[in-house]
C-alpha positions, 0 to 999 in steps of 0.5 A: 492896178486892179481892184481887189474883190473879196467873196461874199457868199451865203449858204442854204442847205436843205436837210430831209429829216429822218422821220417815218412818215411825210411831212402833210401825209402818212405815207412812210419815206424811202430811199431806192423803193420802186418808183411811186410806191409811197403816194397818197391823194395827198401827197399827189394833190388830188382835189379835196384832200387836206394836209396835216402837219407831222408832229415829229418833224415840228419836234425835229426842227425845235431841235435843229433851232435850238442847235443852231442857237435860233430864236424860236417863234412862238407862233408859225405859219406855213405859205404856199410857194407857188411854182409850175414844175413836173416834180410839183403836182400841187403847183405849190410847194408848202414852205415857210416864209415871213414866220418861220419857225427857227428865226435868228441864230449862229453856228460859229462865226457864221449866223444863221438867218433861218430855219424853216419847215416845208415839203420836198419835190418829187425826183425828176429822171432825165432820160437819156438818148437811149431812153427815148419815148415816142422818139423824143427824150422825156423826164419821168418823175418818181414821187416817192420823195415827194412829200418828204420834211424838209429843214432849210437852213439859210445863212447870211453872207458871212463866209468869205471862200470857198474853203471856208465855205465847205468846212463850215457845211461840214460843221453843219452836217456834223452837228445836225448828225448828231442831233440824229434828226436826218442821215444828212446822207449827200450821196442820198439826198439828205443834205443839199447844199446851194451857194449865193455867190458874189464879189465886191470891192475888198472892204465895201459893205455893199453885196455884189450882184449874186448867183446860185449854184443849186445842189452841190452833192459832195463838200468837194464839189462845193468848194471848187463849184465856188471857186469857179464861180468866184473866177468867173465873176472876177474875170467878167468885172476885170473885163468891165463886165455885168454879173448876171443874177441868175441860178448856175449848175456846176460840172464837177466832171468838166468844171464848167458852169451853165446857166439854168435860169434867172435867179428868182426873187421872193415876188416871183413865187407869190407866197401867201398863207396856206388856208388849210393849216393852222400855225404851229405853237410849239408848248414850253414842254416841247421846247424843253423836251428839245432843249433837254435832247441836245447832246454836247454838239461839234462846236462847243466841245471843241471850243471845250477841248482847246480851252481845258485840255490845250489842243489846236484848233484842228486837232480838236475840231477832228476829234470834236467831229465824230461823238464815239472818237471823241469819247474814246480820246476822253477815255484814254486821256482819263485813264492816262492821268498824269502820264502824258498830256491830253494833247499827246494822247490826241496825237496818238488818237488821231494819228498813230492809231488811225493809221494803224487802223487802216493798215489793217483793213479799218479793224476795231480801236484797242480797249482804252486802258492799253492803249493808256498803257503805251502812251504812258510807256512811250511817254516815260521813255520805256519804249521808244516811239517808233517801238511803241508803233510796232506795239500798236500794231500789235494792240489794233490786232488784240486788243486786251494785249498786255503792254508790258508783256508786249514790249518785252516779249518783242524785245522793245524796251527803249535803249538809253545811254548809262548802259554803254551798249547805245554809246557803242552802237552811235560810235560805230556809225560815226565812224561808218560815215566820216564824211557826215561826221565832219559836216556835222562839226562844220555846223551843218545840223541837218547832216546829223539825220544820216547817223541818227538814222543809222543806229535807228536803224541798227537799234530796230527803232529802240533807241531814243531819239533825243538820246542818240542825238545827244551821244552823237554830239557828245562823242563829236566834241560839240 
């Protein structure tokens, strides 16, 4: 029997901060500008010029800390990463490495290891067979983005799939989007996220051999890049093969993994301090200023919406992970009061209405206190469920609509049973299907989904589903 071997994966994202300016230089950033039109001798290493930290990437990665619950240093420093590569015009990358300035923290069940500053590359264009130059195919480099502040973002290996691993970048990218330091923009670059991967025996406290997969650019991508990968290094252990520590590119197109190179290790970039920066100290003003800036994040209201308002975990991390949804769900379930449950109005929120939006091409959410008034009309079984639909409809397309006035003017107001017209209504399609009839008094409950939705049918959805399941037993003899 073979053994079984558990993921053991770690997460580093790197999130591009939506300052002005770059992050040792003054030249303003950009996304889709012409090529090399935002440098400076510094941004381009030219000999003799000094870099000088921008202040307002220290402030954001204060705020990135204290979201992820980091301990902040009071004393960081900034290291040269020395690397040879086209996109790197210094030979050295100014990062952060022994003193970074967010050390430990935890963003859920996930600990955080660090959170540094330091620059981004240049981008690297590869061009194609059609581009060739002198006969030979070229990389051209655009240094635009060179320069630009960085977050990096390390976990430690405590997710174990690649399901796992994909929500909680999407917690991440959430709660860093509502700091508003960075559009966390995937398609853009703004957040990039690379997998350690790894296997070990299920149970081992021993890390496996790991690989890394650079620059998945979609949350999707991530997952099925891991997944591959997990297989992979199953299929070479099964086989009494060697995981190879080496960096991997993932082919979402073709599914295929490719190495690039041999994974580096710290050793390799020869990181010392860069002598021509002095070490951040952030005051306790700019530490509180972070503090104080911090809106109620992602994973805290949704630990607060299970707890005080008993929704289920997903229920509550959807609406937890888009601020002006929450906010309308809060407003509703206030204005609802004691008309129906908050998890009621989640359902609603989530489902009904969202639907309904898109129906009609993703129009705006109905004021709050109508909607209110439906969950409240619905709940008091004034109007059936699948009425209270086709007033939705009518409320995503005015939005101040009376409820009331609605209901009746459409002729909706839910059927109950004392009024003697829906207990004709269910006799007559008990007695159109007889063979169903008979199946229910056999004890077979499913065939009682026929004649309910016969006179749902005939009703126009007004009757009320519990009721008609009622009558239809009551008239059965059961």
């Amino acid at each position: 029997m073979p053994e079984e071997l558990e993921a053991v994966i770690g997460l580093e994202i790197h999130v591009q901060l939506a300052t002005r300016t770059k992050m040792f230089c003054g030249c303003e950033l950009s996304f889709g500008d012409e090529p090399n039109v935002h440098t400076c001798p510094i941004c381009l290493a030219h000999p003799g010029v000094l870099p000088v930290p921008n202040e307002e990437a220290v402030r954001y990665a204060l705020k990135i800390g204290m979201a992820l619950g980091c301990e902040i240093a009071p004393r960081s420093i900034f290291h040269r990463k020395n690397y040879f590569y086209p996109d790197n015009p210094k030979a050295y990358q100014i990062s952060q490495y022994d003193i970074p300035i967010c050390g430990e923290g935890k963003l859920g069940d996930i600990r955080i290891t660090r959170a540094h500053l330091e620059e981004d590359a240049a981008k690297t264009i590869h061009v194609g067979e059609s581009g060739r130059i002198h006969g030979s195919a070229a990389s051209l480099v655009d240094f635009n983005r060179g320069g630009t502040p960085l977050v990096e973002i390390v976990t430690e290996p405590d997710l174990r799939g690649a399901a796992e691993a994909a929500e909680w970048a999407r917690l991440l990218r959430e709660t860093v989007r509502q700091l508003g330091v960075s559009d966390v923009n995937m398609e853009e670059g703004s957040l990039r996220v690379d997998a350690n991967v790894s296997v070990r025996p299920a149970g081992s406290t021993e890390l496996g051999v790991k690989t890394e997969l650079k620059n998945m650019n979609s949350f999707r991508f991530l997952q099925r890049g891991i997944e591959a990968e997990l297989e992979r290094q199953r299929e070479l252990i099964g086989a009494e093969g060697t995981v190879e520590q080496e960096t991997l590119h993932f082919d979402p197109a073709s599914g295929d993994l490719t190495s690039l190179r041999s994974k580096e290790e710290a050793h390799d970039y020869r990181y010392f301090p860069e002598p021509d920066l002095v070490a951040i100290a952030p005051t306790e003003a700019m530490l509180q200023e972070a503090r104080d800036s911090l809106p109620e994040l992602p994973a805290a209201r949704t630990a607060r919406y299970e707890a005080e308002l008993g929704l289920d975990e997903a229920q509550a991390r959807l609406l937890a992970g888009d601020p002006d949804q929450a906010a309308y769900f809060e407003a509703v379930v206030a204005a609802v009061g004691e008309a129906a449950e908050p998890r009621v109005v989640a359902n609603w929120v989530t489902g009904d209405l969202t639907a309904a939006l898109r129906a009609a091409d993703d129009a705006e959410r109905p004021a709050v206190q109508p909607l209110a008034d439906l969950i409240g009309a619905v709940a008091s079984k004034q109007v059936s469920h699948a009425g209270g639909k086709q007033v939705l409809a009518i409320l995503v397309a005015d939005g101040d609509a009376d409820v009331a006035a609605v209901i009746e003017r459409e002729g909706l107001a839910q059927m109950g049973g004392d009024d003697g017209e829906l207990a004709g209504i269910v006799a007559a399609a008990i007695e159109a299907d007889p063979a169903a009839a008979e199946q229910i008094r056999s004890g077979n409950g499913k065939a009682i989904g026929a004649i309910v939705g016969a006179v749902m049918r005939e009703t126009k959805g007004r009757a009320d589903g519990g009721e008609v399941n009622r009558l239809i037993r009551e008239q059965l003899g059961l």
